[in-house]
C-alpha positions in Angstrom: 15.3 57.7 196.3 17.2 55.8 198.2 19.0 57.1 201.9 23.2 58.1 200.6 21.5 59.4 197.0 22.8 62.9 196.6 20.0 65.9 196.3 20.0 68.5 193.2 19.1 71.9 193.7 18.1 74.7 191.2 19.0 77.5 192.6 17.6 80.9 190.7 17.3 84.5 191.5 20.0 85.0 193.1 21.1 88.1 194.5 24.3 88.7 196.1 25.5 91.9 198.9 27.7 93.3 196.5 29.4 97.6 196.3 29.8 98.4 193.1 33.2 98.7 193.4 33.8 95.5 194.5 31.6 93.5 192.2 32.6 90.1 191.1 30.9 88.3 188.5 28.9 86.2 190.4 26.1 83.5 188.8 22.6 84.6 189.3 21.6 80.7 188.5 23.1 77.4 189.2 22.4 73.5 189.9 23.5 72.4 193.4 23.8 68.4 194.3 23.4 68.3 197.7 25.4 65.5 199.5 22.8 65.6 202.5 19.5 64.9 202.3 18.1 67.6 205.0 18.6 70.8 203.4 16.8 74.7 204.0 17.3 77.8 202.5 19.6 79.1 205.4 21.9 76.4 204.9 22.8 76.3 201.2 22.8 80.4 201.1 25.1 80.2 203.6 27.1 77.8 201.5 26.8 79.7 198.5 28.3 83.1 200.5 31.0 80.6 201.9 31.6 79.2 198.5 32.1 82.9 196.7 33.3 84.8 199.4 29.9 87.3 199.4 27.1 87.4 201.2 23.6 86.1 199.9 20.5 88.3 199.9 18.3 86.1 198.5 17.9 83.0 196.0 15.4 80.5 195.3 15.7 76.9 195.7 13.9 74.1 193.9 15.0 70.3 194.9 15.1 68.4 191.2 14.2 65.3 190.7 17.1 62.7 190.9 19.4 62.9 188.3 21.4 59.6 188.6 21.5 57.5 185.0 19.2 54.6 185.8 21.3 51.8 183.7 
């Protein structure tokens, strides 16, 4: 992979600090491409909450093999 190659997450399980009254449908699953190429689990939930506007419990995270078309 080479250095500026963007990253792709899978990103399951996901569990969002949601009342009852205030739930939003909110994905429980998604695929992420990561612009960096450091990346934890702290940093993309926090992305995630920051992205939807609510908090993440917990998620897990799987980096994907690249992606980009090869010609």
């Amino acid at each position: 992979m080479k250095k500026n190659d963007p990253i792709f997450l899978e990103i399951t399980d996901i569990v969002w600090d949601q009342s009852e009254k205030d739930e939003k449908e909110l994905p429980e699953k998604l695929d992420l491409q990561w612009n960096g190429q450091v990346w934890n689990d702290v940093q993309v939930s926090d992305w995630l909450s920051e992205y939807f506007k609510v908090k993440v419990n917990s998620l897990n995270i799987k980096e994907l093999d690249n992606q980009a078309g090869s010609g």
